[in-house]
C-alpha positions in Angstrom: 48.5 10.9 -21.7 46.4 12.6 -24.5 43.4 15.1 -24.1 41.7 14.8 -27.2 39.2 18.0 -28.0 40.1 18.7 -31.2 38.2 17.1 -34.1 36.5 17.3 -37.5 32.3 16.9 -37.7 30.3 15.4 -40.4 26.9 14.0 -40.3 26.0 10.6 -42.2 23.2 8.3 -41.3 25.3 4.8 -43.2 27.6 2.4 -41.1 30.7 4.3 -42.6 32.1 7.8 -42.5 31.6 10.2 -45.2 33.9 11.0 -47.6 33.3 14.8 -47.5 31.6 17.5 -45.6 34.2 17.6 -42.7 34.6 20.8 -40.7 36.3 21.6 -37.4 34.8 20.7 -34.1 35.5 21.0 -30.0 34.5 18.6 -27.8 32.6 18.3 -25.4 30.3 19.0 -28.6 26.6 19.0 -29.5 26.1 18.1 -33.5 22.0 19.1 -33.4 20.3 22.0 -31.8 16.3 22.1 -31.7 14.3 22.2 -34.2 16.0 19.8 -35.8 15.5 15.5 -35.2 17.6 14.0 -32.3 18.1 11.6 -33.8 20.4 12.0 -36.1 23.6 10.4 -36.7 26.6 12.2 -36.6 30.4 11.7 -37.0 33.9 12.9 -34.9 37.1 12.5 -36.3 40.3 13.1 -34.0 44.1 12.4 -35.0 46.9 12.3 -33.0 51.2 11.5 -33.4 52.9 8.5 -32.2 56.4 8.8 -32.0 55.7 4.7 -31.6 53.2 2.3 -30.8 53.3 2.0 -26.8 54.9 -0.7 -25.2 52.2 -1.3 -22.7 47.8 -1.8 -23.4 46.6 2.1 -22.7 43.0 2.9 -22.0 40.6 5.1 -23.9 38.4 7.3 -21.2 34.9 8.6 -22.5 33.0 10.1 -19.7 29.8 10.4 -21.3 28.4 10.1 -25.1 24.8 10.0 -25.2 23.0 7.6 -26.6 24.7 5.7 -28.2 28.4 5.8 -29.3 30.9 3.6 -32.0 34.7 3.8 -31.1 36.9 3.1 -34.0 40.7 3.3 -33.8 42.5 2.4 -36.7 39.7 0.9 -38.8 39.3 -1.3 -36.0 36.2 -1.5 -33.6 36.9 -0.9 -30.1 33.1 -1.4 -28.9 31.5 -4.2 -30.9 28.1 -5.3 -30.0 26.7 -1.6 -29.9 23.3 -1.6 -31.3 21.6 1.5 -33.0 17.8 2.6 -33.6 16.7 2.1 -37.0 13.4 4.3 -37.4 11.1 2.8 -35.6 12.6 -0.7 -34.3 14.4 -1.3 -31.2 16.4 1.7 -29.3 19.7 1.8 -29.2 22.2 0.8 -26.5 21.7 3.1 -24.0 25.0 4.5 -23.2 24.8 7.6 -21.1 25.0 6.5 -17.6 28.1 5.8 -17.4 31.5 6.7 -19.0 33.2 4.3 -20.9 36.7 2.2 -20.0 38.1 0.8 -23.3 41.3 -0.7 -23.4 43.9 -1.1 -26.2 46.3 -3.1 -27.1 49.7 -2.4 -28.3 49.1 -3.4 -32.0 46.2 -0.9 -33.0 48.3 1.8 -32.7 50.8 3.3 -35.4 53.7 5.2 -35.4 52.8 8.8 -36.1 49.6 9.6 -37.4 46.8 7.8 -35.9 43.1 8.1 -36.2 39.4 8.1 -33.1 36.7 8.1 -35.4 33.5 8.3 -33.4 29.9 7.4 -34.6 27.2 9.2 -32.3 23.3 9.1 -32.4 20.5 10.5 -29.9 17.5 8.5 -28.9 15.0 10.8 -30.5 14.5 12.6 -27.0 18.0 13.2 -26.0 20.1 15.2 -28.0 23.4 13.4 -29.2 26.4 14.8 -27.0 30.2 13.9 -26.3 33.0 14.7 -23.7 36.5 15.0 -24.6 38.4 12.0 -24.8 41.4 10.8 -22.8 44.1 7.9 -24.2 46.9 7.0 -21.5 48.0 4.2 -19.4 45.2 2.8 -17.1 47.0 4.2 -13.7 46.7 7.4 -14.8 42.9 7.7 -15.6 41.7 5.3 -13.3 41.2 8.5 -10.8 39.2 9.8 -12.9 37.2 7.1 -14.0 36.4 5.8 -10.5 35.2 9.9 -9.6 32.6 9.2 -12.7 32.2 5.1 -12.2 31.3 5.0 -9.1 28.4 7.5 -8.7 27.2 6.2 -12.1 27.6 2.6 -11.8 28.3 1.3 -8.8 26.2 2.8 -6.4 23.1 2.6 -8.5 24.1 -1.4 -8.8 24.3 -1.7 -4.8 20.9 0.4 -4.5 19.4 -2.5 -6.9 20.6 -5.3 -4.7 19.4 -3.0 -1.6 16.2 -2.5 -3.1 15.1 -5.9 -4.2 15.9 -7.2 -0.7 13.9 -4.2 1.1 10.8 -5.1 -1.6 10.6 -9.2 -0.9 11.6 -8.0 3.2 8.8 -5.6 2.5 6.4 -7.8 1.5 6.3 -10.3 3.5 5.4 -8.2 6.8 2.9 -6.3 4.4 1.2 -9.7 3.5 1.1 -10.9 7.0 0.3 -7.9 9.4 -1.1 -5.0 6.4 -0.1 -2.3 9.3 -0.3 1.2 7.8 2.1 3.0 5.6 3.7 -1.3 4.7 1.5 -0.9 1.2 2.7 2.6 0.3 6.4 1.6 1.4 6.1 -1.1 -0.5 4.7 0.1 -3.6 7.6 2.9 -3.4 10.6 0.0 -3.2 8.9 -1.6 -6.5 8.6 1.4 -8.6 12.8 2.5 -7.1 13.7 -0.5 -8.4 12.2 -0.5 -11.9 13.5 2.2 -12.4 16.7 1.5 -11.7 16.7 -2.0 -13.8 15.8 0.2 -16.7 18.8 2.2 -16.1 21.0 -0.5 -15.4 19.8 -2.4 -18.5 20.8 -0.4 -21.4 19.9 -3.1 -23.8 16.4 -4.3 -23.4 14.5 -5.0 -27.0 12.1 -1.9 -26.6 11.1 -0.1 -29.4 12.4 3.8 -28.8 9.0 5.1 -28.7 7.9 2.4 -26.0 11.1 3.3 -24.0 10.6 6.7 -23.6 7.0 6.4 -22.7 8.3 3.6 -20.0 10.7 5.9 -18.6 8.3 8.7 -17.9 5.7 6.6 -16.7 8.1 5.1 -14.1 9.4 8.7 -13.4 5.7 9.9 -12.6 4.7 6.9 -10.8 7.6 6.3 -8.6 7.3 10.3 -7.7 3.6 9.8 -6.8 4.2 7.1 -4.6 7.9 8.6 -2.9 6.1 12.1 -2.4 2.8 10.7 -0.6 5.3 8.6 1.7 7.4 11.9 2.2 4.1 13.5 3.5 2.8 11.1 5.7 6.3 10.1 7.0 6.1 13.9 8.1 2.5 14.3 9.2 1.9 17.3 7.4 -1.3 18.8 8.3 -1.9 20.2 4.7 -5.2 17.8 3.3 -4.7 19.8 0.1 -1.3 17.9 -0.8 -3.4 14.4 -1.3 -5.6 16.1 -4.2 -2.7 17.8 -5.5 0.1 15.3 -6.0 -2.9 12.9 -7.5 -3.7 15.3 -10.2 -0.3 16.3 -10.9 0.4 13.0 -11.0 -2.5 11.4 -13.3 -1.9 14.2 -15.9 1.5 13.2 -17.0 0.7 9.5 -16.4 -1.7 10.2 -19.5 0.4 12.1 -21.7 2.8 9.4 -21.4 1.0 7.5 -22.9 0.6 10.2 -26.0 4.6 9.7 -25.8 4.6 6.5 -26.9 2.4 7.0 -30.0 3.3 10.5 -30.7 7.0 11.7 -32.2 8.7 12.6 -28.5 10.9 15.2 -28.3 12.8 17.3 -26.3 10.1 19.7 -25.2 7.3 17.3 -24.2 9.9 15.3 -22.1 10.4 18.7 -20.3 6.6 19.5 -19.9 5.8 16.2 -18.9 8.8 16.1 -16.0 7.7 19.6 -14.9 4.5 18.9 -12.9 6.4 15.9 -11.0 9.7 18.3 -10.4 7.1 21.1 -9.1 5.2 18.5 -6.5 8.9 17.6 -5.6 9.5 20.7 -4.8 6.4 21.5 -2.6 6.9 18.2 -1.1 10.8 19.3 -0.1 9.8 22.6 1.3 7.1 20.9 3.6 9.7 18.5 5.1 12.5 21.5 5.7 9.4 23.4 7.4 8.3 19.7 9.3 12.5 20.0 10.2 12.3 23.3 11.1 9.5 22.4 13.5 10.1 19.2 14.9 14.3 19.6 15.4 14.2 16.0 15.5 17.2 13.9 14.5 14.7 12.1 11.7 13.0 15.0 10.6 16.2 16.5 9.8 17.4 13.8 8.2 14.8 12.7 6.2 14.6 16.5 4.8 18.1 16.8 4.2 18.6 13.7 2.2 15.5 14.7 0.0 17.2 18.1 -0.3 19.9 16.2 -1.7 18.2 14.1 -3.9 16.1 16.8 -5.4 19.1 18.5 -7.0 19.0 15.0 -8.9 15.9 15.5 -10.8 16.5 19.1 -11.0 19.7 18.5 -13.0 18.1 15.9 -15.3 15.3 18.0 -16.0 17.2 20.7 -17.1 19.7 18.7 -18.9 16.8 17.4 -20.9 15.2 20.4 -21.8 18.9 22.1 -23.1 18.9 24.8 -20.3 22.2 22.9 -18.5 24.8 21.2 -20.3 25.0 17.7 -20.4 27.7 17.4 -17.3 29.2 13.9 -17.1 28.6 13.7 -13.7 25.1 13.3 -12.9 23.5 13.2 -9.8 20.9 10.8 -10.5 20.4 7.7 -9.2 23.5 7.8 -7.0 22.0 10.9 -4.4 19.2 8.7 -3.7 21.3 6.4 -1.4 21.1 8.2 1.2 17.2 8.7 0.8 16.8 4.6 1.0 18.8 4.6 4.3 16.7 7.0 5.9 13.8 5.5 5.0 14.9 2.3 6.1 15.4 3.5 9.3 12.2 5.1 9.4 10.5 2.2 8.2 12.1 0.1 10.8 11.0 2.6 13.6 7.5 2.8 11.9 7.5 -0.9 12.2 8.2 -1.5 15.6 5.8 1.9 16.8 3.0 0.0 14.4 3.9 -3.8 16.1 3.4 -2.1 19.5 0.1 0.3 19.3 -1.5 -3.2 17.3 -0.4 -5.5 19.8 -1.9 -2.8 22.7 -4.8 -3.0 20.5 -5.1 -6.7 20.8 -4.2 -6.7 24.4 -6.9 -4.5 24.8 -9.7 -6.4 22.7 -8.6 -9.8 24.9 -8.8 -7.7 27.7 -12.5 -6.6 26.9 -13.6 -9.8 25.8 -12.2 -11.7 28.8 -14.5 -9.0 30.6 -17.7 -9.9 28.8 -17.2 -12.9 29.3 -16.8 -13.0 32.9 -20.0 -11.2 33.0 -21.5 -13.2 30.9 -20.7 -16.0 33.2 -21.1 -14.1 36.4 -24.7 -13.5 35.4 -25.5 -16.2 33.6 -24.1 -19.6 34.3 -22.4 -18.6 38.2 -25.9 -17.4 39.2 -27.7 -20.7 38.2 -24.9 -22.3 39.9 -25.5 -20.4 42.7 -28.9 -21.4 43.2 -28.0 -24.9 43.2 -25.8 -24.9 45.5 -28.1 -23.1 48.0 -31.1 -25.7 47.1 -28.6 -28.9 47.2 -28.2 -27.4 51.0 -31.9 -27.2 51.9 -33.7 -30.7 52.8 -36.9 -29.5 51.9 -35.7 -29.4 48.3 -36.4 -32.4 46.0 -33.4 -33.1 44.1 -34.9 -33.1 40.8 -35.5 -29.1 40.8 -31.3 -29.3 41.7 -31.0 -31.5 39.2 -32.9 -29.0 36.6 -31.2 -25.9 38.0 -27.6 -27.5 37.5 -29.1 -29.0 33.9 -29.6 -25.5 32.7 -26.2 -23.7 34.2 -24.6 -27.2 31.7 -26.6 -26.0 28.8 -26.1 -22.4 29.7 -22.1 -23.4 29.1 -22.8 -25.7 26.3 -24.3 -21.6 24.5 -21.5 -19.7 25.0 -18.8 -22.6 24.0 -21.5 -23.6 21.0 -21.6 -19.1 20.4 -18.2 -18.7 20.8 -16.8 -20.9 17.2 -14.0 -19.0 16.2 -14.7 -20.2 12.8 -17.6 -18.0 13.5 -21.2 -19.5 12.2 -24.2 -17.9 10.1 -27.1 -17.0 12.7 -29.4 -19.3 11.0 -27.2 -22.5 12.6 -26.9 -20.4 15.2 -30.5 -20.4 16.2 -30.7 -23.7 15.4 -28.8 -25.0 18.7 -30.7 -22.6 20.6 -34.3 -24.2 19.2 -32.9 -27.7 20.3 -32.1 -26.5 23.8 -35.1 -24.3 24.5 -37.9 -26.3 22.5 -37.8 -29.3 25.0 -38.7 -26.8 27.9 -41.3 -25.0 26.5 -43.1 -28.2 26.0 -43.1 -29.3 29.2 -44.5 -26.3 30.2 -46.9 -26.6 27.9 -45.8 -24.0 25.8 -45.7 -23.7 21.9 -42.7 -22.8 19.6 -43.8 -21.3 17.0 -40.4 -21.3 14.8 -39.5 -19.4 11.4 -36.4 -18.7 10.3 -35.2 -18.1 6.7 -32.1 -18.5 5.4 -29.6 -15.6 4.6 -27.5 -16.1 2.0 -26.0 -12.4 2.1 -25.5 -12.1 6.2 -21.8 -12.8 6.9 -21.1 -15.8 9.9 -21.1 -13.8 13.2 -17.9 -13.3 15.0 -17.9 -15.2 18.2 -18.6 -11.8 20.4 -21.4 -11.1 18.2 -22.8 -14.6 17.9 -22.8 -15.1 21.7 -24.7 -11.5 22.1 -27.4 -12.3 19.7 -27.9 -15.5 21.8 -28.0 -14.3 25.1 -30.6 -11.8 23.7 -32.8 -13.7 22.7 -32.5 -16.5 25.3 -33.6 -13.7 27.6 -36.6 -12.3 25.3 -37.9 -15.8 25.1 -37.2 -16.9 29.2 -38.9 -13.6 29.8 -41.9 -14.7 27.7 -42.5 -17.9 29.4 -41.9 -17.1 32.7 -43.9 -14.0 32.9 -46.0 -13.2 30.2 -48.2 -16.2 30.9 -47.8 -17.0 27.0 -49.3 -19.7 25.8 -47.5 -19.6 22.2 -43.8 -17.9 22.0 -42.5 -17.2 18.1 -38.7 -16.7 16.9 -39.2 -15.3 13.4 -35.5 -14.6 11.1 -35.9 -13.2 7.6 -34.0 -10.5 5.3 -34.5 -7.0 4.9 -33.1 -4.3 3.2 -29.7 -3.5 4.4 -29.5 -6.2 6.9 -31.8 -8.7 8.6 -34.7 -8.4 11.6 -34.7 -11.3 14.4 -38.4 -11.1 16.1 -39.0 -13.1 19.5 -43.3 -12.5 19.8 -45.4 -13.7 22.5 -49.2 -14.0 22.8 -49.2 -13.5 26.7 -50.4 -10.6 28.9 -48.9 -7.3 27.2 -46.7 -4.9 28.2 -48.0 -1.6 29.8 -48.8 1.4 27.8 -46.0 3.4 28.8 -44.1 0.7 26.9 -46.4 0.8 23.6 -44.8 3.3 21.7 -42.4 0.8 20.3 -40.0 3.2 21.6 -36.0 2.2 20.7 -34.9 -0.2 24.0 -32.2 2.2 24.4 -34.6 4.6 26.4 -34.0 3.8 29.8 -37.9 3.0 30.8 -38.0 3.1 34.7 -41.9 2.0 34.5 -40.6 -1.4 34.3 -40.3 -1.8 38.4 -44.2 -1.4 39.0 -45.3 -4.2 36.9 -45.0 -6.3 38.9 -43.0 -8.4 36.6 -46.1 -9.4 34.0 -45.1 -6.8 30.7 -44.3 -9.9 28.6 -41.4 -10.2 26.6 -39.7 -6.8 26.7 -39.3 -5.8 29.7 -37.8 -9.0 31.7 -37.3 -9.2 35.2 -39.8 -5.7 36.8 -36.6 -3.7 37.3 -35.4 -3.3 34.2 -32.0 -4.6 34.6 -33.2 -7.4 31.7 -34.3 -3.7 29.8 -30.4 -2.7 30.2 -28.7 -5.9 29.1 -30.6 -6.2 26.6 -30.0 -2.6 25.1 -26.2 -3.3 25.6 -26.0 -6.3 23.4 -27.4 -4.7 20.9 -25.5 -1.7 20.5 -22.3 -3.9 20.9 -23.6 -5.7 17.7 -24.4 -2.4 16.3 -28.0 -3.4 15.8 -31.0 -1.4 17.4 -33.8 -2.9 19.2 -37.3 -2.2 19.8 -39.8 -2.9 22.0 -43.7 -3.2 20.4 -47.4 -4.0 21.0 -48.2 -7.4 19.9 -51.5 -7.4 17.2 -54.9 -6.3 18.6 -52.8 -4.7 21.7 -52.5 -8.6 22.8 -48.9 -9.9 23.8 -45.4 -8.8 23.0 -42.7 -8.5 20.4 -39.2 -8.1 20.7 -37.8 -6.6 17.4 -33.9 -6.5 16.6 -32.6 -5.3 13.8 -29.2 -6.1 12.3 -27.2 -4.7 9.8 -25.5 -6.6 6.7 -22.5 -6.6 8.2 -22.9 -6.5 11.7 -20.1 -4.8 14.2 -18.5 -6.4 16.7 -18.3 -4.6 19.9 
């Protein structure tokens, strides 16, 4: 097996090697120290003695040549269908990632003195760099390849195939149940694995400005979204991180963008990786001190597989900006495996936590709403039915009153199945099956409707909670004005205001005493209301002032406000309730 180190250097930007300027050279080598142009192309020559050409295929071993590298043995090309940058056209094959397997054959070699020659070029960011080079039979480097291959190659190509299926897994539950933390997990998967196809792609038809502002703008991006899901996963405390990791974030995001139309080199690569490496930092010291804390089994490992990762980014920051040598084994993507699995088992635990506290949630709304309902019902409808069951028992009872009592408890029902679509309906249409079940009644009492309501082509339909509260409330202002007001007119007025809508139920009966007047918010718990003897008009309902109450709770479920007011001249009654836009469901 050979260890080839030593070699001769020249630099020459044409497809051949130059005819003079050779000088001695050690690999691993650097041919181009700053200030000069990365870009540049360079060229190694190394011999070596055959007693005779091998009997079997051997295998030429190049751990790392960055960017891009032309094996020659012979004359003959070893690596056809390498492609380098010219100026400013497409960049160059892309191959620093991962070293390099080449076999060859019997017939390329000679016996006794045979010649490696070696065209090398940087990317214009990346000085161009070499290992040494290793010639043998394959089951003697293979070791040594899989130690570099596997890291390199391999694992990043299983964290792709990992990846993609988390993102479409991902997004599916995010589309249907958009629980917390789903979007940002989600977001963090996309930007992983875009990153990773542009390191597993070494080929793609980018011009090598372009590329180089791609791959810091994924850098920064995919750090902004990892590092906010680091600190929430850990419920840091600290509000200052949010502000901080956006504007550390947003800055290099922007010069980025300078990248692509500016000359990149070396240095702005290094400036722009620095903010991002810094907020990593901060954001690995808060989960060893959330660790530290917590001596949970998840705390500790979430911190300690960032802890790993982070040496990742450290290395390839200071690889970039010349402070480290280019090692061929680099830690990034590989130490980022075991980052993914934790947070796929976080994720998973976040789910299932996030599935239960929403379904207790929903248990809980059914559960309140089940216990309106039965209030509602209790109240409303059971107590009408009630009453007809007590006067269908008396014989002094015509059956026509029955008849009308057990006629309102069926149109009582028909209001709350009508209130509770769960298309949900505009209040406009809502109204409208009230008018057609109380109209007919006030007539025959000889009372007038008096009925104006606009359309509202900005209100939202009503949920069916708030739908059915707005029609119990006014059902009650307007029963209230008929049966005790001694009203001879009764007016349901809709129309638009600023910021919402107002629903006015007015009444030209009796009044309402002066204790009442004010126009006072309903929410003031009047006790007056028992010594009226049950003649205040429309606000104050039935003289104890349990209409006062249920009215002043439908309102604020709706998060509306209500009011109670003196009619014009200090002659009847209006009931004034205000909704917002949008209203609230209680």
């Amino acid at each position: 097996m050979l260890r080839l180190t030593q070699a001769e250097f020249a630099t020459g930007e044409t497809a051949t090697p130059p005819a003079q300027g050779w000088r001695p050279a050690q690999l691993p080598a650097f041919f181009i120290q700053q200030p000069q142009p990365a870009d540049r192309i360079g060229w190694y020559r190394l011999t070596f003695d055959l007693p005779a050409p091998p009997a079997e295929p051997l295998v030429l071993l190049v751990q790392r040549a960055v960017t891009t590298a032309e094996f020659r043995l012979n004359g003959s090309l070893l690596n056809p269908g390498v492609r380098f940058a010219q100026g400013d056209g497409p960049a160059g094959t892309q191959m620093s990632n991962w070293p390099h397997w080449l076999v060859l054959p019997p017939g390329l070699f000679r016996a006794g003195r045979n010649e490696l020659l070696v065209r090398l070029r940087g990317d214009g960011v990346v000085a161009p760099w070499i290992s040494g080079i290793s010639i043998g039979p394959p089951e003697a480097l293979r070791a040594e390849f899989l130690l570099r291959d596997i890291p390199q190659r391999l694992v990043p190509q299983a964290l792709c195939v990992l990846l993609a299926a988390s993102l479409l897994f991902g997004l599916r539950i995010w589309w249907r149940e958009r629980l917390p933390l789903q979007g940002l997990m989600v977001l963090t998967a996309g930007l992983w694995l875009a990153q990773l196809l542009l390191y597993q792609f070494p080929d793609l038809p980018l011009p090598a400005r372009s590329m180089t502002g791609t791959v810091v703008a994924l850098w920064v991006a995919f750090h902004w979204a990892l590092l906010g899901l680091l600190w929430r996963l850990s419920g840091s405390p600290g509000r200052w991180f949010a502000p901080l990791l956006a504007v550390g974030s947003a800055v290099p995001l922007a010069a980025a963008l300078v990248v692509i139309v500016a000359e990149p080199s070396l240095t702005v690569l290094g400036l722009l990786m620095l903010p991002t490496t810094l907020l990593r930092l901060v954001t690995t010291l808060l989960l060893l001190r959330w660790a530290w804390r917590a001596r949970t089994w998840q705390a500790t490992a979430l911190a300690g597989a960032e802890l790993l990762w982070f040496a990742g980014p450290v290395q390839t920051m200071l690889v970039a900006t010349d402070v480290l040598p280019p090692d061929p084994f680099m830690l990034t993507p590989a130490s980022g495996l075991p980052l993914y699995l934790v947070l796929v088992v976080l994720a998973a635990q976040q789910l299932v936590q996030q599935r239960a506290q929403a379904e207790r949630r929903r248990e809980a709304a059914v559960q309140t709403e089940r216990q309106r309902m039965m209030l509602d019902m209790h109240d409303g409808i059971g107590a009408q039915l009630v009453t007809a069951v007590r006067l269908a028992r008396r014989d002094d009872v015509p059956r026509e009153t029955v008849a009308q009592v057990a006629q309102e408890a069926l149109n009582d029902l028909r209001l709350v199945i009508n209130a509770l679509d769960g298309d949900g309906q505009p209040l406009p249409a809502l109204l409208g099956q009230l008018r057609q079940r109380i109209e007919p009644r006030l007539l025959a009492l000889g009372q007038r409707l008096h009925w104006q309501v606009d359309a509202l082509p900005q209100m939202p339909p009503l949920a069916p909670a708030q739908a059915l509260d707005v029609v119990r409330l006014v059902q009650e202002a307007v029963n209230n004005a008929a049966r005790h007001a001694g009203a001879s007119t009764i007016g349901v007025a809709l129309a638009a205001v600023a910021g919402g809508c107002e629903l006015r139920v007015s009444d030209d009966g009796q009044g309402m005493p002066a204790a009442l007047a004010s126009g006072s918010d309903i929410g003031r718990d009047d006790s007056t209301g028992g010594s009226t003897g049950g003649s205040t008009g429309a606000g104050t309902g039935i003289g104890t002032g349990r209409g006062l109450a249920g009215m002043r709770r439908r309102a604020a479920r709706i998060g509306g406000s209500l009011h109670i007011l003196a009619g014009d001249g200090g002659r009847g009654t209006v009931v004034l309730l205000r909704l917002p836009g949008a209203g609230k469901a209680g």
